[in-house]
N, C-alpha and C positions, 0 to 999 in steps of 0.2 A: 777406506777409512773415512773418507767424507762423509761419506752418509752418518756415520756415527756421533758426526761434530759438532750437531748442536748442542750437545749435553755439554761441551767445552763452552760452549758459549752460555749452558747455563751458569755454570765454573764463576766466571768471569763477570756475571751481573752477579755472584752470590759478590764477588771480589768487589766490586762498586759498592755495594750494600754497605761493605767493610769502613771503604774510603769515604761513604756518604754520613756516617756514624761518628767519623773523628772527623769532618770535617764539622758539622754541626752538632757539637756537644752541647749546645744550649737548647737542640730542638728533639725530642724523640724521633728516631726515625722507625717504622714498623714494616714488618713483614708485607709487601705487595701482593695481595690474591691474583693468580697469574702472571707475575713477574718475580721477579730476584728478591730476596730474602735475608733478613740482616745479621749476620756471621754464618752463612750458609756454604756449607762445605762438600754438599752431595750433591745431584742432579738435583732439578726442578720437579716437583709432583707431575707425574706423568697425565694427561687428559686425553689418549689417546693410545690406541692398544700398540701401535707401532711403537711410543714411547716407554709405554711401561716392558714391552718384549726387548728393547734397547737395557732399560733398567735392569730387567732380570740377567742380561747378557752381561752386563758391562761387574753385574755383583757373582757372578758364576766364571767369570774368565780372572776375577781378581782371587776369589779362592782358591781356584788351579795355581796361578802363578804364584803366589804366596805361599804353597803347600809345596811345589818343586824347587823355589827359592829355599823352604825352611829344612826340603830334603839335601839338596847340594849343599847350600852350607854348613849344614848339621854335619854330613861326611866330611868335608872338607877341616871343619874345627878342627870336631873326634880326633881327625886321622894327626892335622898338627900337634893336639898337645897329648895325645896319648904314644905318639910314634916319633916322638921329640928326638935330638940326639944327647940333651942332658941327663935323659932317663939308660940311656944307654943304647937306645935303638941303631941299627945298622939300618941300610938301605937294603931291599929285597935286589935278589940279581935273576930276574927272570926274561923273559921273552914276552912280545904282545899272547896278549888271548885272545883267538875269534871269538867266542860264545861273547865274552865281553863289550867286543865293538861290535857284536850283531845287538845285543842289547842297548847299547848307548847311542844306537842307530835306530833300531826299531822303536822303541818304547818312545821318545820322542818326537817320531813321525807320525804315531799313533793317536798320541796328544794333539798333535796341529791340527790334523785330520777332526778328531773328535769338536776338536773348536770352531773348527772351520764348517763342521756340517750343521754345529747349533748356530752358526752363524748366518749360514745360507738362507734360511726358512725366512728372516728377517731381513737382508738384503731385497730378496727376490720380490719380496710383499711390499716393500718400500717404493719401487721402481714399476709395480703395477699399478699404471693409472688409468686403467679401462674403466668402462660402466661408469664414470663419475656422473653424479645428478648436479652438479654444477660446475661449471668452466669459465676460471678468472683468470686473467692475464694480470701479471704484475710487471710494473716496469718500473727500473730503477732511472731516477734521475740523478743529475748534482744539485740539491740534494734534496729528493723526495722520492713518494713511491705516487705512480700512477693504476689505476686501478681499472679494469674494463671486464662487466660481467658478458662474457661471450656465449653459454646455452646456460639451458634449464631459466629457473625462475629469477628472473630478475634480468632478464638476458635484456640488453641496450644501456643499462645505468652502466656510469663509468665519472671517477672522481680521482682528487689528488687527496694524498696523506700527506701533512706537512705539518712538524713541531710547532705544538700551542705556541704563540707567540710571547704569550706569559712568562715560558717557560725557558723559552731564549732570551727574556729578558733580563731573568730572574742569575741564568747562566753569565752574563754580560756584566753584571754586577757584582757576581762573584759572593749570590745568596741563593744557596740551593736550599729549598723548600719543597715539604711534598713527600709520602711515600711515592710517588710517582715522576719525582722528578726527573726531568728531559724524557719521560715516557708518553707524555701527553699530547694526542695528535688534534686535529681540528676534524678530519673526518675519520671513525674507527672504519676496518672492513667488516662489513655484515654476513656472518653464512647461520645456515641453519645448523641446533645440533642433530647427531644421528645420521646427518647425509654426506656422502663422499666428495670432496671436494678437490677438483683439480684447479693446481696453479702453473701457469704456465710464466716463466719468467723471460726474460731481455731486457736491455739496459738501451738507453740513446747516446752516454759518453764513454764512461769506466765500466770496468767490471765492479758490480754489489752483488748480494747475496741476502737473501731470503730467509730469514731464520725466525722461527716461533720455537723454543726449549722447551716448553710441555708438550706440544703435539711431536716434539722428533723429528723435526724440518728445518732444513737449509737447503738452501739452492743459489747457487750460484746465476747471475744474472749479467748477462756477456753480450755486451752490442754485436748486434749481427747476426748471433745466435736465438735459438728456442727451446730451451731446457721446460721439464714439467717436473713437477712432482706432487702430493697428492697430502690431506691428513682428514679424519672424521674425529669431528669431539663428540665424546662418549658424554659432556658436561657441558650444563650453561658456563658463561660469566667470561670476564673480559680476559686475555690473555696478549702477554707484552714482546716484543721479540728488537731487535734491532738490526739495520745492516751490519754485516758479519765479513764485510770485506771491504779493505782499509780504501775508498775512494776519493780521497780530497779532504782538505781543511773543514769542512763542516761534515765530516764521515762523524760526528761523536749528537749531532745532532738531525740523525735519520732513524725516528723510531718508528716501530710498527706497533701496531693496534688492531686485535682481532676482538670484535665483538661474536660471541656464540650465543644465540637466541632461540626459542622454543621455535616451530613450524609457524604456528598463527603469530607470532610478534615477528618473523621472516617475512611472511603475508604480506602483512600490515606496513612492515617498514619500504619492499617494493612496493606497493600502492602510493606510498606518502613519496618514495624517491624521484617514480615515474610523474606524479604529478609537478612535482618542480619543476623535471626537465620540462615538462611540456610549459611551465611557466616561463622556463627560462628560453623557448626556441620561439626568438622575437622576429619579426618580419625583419626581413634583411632589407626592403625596400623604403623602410621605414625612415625618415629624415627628423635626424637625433640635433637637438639645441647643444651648443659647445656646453653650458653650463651641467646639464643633464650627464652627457655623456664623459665630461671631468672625473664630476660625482662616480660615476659608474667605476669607471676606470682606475678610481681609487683604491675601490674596493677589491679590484681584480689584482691590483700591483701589490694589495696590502696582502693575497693570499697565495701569488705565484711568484714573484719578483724581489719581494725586498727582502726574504732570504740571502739571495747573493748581491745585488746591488743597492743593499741597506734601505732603511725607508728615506734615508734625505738625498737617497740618487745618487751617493759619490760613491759607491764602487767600495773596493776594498782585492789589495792585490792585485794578480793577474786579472778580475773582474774589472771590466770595463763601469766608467762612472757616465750616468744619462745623464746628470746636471750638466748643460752645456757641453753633450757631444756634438759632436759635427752632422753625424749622422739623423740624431732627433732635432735638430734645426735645420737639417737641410729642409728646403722649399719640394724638395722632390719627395714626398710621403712614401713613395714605393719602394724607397733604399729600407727603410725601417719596415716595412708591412713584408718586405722577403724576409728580415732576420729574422721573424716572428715565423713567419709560415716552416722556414727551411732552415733555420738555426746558421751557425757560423761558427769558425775556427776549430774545424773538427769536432764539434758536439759542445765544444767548449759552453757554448749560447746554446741551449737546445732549441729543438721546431715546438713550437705549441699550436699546430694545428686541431688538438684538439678541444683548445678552446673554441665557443661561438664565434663567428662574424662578429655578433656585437661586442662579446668582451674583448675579443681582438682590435676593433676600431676604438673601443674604450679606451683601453690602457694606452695605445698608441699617444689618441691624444689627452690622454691625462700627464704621460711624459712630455707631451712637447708644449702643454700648460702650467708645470708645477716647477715649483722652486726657481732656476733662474731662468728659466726656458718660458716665457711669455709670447709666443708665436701667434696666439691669438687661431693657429692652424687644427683643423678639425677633418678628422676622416673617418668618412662614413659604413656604416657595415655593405653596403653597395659596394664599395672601395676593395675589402677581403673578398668577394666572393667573385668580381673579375680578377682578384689575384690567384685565386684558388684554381683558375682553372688552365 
């Protein structure tokens, strides 16, 4: 039944739509092309033949049962008010019937069977993720999605998804805006339409879950683990999905973002991807000024870190606060260049190894320069890559 539960989770963004309608009665809120939809009571528009073969199931198995409920009760009425003991009726004084309970046995079984086999074609297709023309790993963090295109085109890009900050800001103040609101990521994922696309999920702390409600996808995403599962958009245009399994106090802001693009604007977008990275793979031998590599570094904490340890560094909860930890003032630089590389307290910190040397030496010393942490301490991308080894 998993496999069937993203249409539950379309359920549930129709239900926000609800909750985003009375909360802002002074603002229109409209229907989201690709996401949740405002008093929406059905699945989501299917963009995906596994979705819409979902669709047809889930309105063919509610007929049946609707038609066996209208049968049993309808006998059950009848039989109360026609065979009342006001009217006079006695009680019959007979013995069981076989033909009876061969029928109350058979016909039943026959049913399950019948629903069970239109249900196979659909499972079995769900779960075949051969021949895919492209292979993304997705990985759940606390709380982001990590993104790594592994073959076909576009094979070596790899990025983080992580809530517009706008849009948690916006959340923070308790003024939600936007048919989009909290849907809105910094990086969408890019595939092409028409082509089959495998996703391969794992997590680094909790178990999340992978879920797009148009394409008919969820997946569970379990550290330690390698689950796949696969969807092809029949359709351009952007499609919203969220983690789908409850992982920690910022679980309500982990949206996802699928962008579906024609072949040549597919192209187009690895060429324009690939050339960044190649911008961005700076000489690691390179000797970075404190002030440059601050700058840097800011950047990098503004788009991986202050998530959980806010942008003024004090933490919040079981998150550890940088402002004056011990660790980002210690004089020993390599207590702090290991949390980074190999994370701590059980995943709790994850590893971000796959950041650069440089934005790893960035951010480093951008925490051990900002707010009240004046160390004056600088470590260089030379610094990460004798770490690294």
């Amino acid at each position: 039944m998993s496999s069937i539960s993203p249409w539950l989770g379309a359920g549930r963004a129709g239900l926000t739509g609800w909750i985003l309608l009375g909360a802002t009665a002074a603002q229109a809120v409209n229907d989201l092309p690709g996401g949740p939809a405002v008093r929406q009571m059905s699945y989501a528009k299917p963009a995906t033949q596994i979705a819409a073969q979902m669709d047809w199931l889930h309105s063919v198995m509610m007929v049946i049962c609707v038609l066996i409920c209208i049968a049993v009760f309808g006998v059950m009425f009848y039989s109360i008010l026609k065979h009342r003991k006001s009217r006079g009726h006695k009680p019959a004084d007979f013995h069981e019937s076989v033909k009876v309970e061969i029928a109350w046995t058979v016909v039943p079984f026959l049913i399950v069977i019948g629903m069970g086999a239109m249900a196979t074609k659909t499972v079995v297709a769900q779960k075949d993720t051969t021949n895919a023309d492209i292979t993304i790993k997705a990985t759940g963090y606390q709380w982001k999605w990590g993104y790594d295109y592994l073959k076909g085109e576009g094979e070596g890009i790899s990025f983080l998804q992580t809530l517009d900050t706008s849009h948690r800001a916006m959340s923070d103040a308790g003024q939600p805006a936007g048919d989009d609101y909290l849907l809105k990521v910094d990086n969408p994922l890019v595939v092409p339409v028409d082509s089959k696309i495998r996703i391969i999920t794992t997590a680094t702390d909790v178990i999340h879950a992978w879920m797009i409600p148009q394409f008919g996808v969820k997946q569970d995403a379990i550290p330690g683990f390698v689950r796949d599962t696969w969807f092809r958009a029949d359709k351009t245009g952007d499609f919203y999905g969220q983690c789908a399994e409850l992982c920690g106090k910022e679980h309500a802001y982990m949206p996802i973002h699928v962008k579906v693009v024609s072949a040549a604007e597919y192209t187009a977008w690895v060429d324009a991807e690939k050339k960044k990275i190649a911008a961005r793979a700076d000489d690691p031998k390179k000797e970075w000024k404190l002030a440059d590599l601050v700058a840097r570094g800011e950047k990098v904490y503004a788009a991986n870190c202050a998530v959980c340890h806010q942008a003024n560094g004090k933490g919040a909860g079981p998150i550890k606060a940088l402002d004056a930890s011990a660790i980002v003032l210690d004089a020993d630089k390599g207590r702090q260049i290991a949390v980074l590389l190999n994370g701590q307290n059980n995943g709790a910190m994850p590893a971000w190894k796959q950041l650069s040397d440089t934005e790893i030496a960035a951010v480093i010393t951008y925490t051990k320069n900002a707010w009240s942490n004046r160390t004056e301490q600088i470590v260089q991308p030379a610094d990460i890559v004798a770490a690294r080894k």
